[in-house]
C-alpha positions in Angstrom: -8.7 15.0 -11.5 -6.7 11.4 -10.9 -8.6 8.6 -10.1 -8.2 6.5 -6.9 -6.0 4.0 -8.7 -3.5 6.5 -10.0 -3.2 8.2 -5.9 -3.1 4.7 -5.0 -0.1 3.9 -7.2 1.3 7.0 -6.4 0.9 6.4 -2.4 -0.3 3.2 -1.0 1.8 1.1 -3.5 5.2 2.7 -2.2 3.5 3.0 1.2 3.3 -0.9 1.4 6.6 -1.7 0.1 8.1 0.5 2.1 6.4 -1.1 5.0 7.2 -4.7 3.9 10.5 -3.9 2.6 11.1 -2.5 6.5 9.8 -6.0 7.9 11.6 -7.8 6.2 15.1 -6.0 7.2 14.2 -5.5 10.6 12.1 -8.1 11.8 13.5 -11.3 9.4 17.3 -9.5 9.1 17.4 -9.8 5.4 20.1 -8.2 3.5 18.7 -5.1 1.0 19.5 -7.4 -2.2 17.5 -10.4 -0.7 14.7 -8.1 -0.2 15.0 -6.5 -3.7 14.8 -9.8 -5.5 11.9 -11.0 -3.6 9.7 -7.4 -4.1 11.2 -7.2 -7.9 12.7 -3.8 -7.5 16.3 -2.6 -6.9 18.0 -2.6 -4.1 18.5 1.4 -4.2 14.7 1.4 -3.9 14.8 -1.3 -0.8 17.2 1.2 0.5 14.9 4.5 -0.2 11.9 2.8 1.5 13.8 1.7 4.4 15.4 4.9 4.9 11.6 6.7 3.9 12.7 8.4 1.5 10.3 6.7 -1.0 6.4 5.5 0.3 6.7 8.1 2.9 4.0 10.4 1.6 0.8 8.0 3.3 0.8 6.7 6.7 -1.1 3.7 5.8 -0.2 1.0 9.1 -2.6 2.8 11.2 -4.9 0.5 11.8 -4.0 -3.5 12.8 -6.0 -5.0 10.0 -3.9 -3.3 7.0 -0.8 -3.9 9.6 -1.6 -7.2 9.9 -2.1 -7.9 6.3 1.4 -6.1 5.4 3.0 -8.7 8.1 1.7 -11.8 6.6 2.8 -10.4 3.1 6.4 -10.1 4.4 6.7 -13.6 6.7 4.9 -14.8 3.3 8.1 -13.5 0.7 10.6 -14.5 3.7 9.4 -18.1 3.9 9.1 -17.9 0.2 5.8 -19.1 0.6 4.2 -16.7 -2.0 4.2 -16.7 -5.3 4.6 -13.6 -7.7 1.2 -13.5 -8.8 0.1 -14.0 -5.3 2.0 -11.0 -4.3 0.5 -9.0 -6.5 -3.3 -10.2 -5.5 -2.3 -9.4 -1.6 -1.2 -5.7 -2.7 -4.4 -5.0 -4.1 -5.9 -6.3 -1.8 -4.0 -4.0 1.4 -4.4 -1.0 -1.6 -8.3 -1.9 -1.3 -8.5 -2.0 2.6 -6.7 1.5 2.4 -9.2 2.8 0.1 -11.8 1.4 1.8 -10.5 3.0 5.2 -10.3 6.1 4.3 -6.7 6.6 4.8 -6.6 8.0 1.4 -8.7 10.3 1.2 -6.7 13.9 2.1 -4.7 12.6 -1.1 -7.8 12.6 -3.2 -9.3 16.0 -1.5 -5.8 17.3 -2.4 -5.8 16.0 -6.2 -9.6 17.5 -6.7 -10.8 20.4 -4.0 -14.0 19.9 -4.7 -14.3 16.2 -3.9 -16.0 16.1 -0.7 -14.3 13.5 1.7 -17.7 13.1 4.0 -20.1 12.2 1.1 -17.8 10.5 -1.6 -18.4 6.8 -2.0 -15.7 5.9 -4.5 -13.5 3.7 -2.6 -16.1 2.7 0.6 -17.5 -0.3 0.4 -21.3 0.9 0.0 -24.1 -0.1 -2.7 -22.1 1.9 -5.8 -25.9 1.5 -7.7 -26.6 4.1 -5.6 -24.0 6.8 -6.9 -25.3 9.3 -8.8 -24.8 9.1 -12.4 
C-alpha cells in the first residue's frame, strides 16, 4: 500500500507543474528555459508537461479553487514575486486541497483495492481522533 504522500508525488506534484508550467507558456509567453529555471527542473521536463506527456495521469484543475491557487502560483514565479521556499509551501498547499477534494482518490483505490473511497478519512479534513486505531 503507498501512502497519500507517495500518490501525491507521483500525481498531483507533476499534475501542478504541468499546469503551471502551461500558464506560464501560454498565458505569460515564457520561453521553456525561463520556465525551467523558475520551477527548478529542465527544460525537457517544461517541454514534457506542456506537451502532457508528464503530470497527465490526474486531472486536478477541476475545480476553480485548486485552479485558482495554480494561477496565482504562476503570475507569482512570472513576476518573480515568490520565493523558492515559498513555492514549495504553495505546492503543498494545492497537493493538500487535492487530497482534501477528493480528486485523488481513484489513485489510492487503485494502489490498495480494499481502501474504500466513501468511508476513508485520510486526506479529508475531518476530526482524524476519530480514525480508528
Amino acid at each position: 500500500m503507498l501512502m497519500p504522500c507517495e500518490i501525491a508525488v507521483k500525481s498531483v506534484v507533476p499534475s501542478i507543474r504541468a499546469f503551471v508550467a502551461t500558464e506560464l507558456t501560454q498565458s505569460y509567453n515564457m520561453k521553456q528555459n525561463d520556465v525551467a529555471k523558475l520551477l527548478g527542473i529542465t527544460q525537457t521536463a517544461v517541454s514534457k508537461y506542456t506537451s502532457h506527456v508528464r503530470g497527465a495521469t490526474l486531472k486536478i484543475d477541476q475545480t476553480e479553487e485548486i485552479q485558482s491557487m495554480m494561477k496565482k502560483i504562476a503570475n507569482q514565479l512570472a513576476n518573480r514575486e515568490i520565493t523558492r521556499q515559498e513555492l514549495v509551501i504553495k505546492f503543498c498547499e494545492v497537493c493538500e486541497t487535492v487530497r482534501k477534494t477528493g480528486i485523488m482518490c481513484s489513485l489510492c483505490k487503485r494502489s490498495d483495492p480494499t481502501i474504500n473511497v466513501k468511508t476513508c478519512l485520510i486526506c479529508k479534513p475531518c476530526d482524524k481522533s476519530k480514525i480508528k486505531k
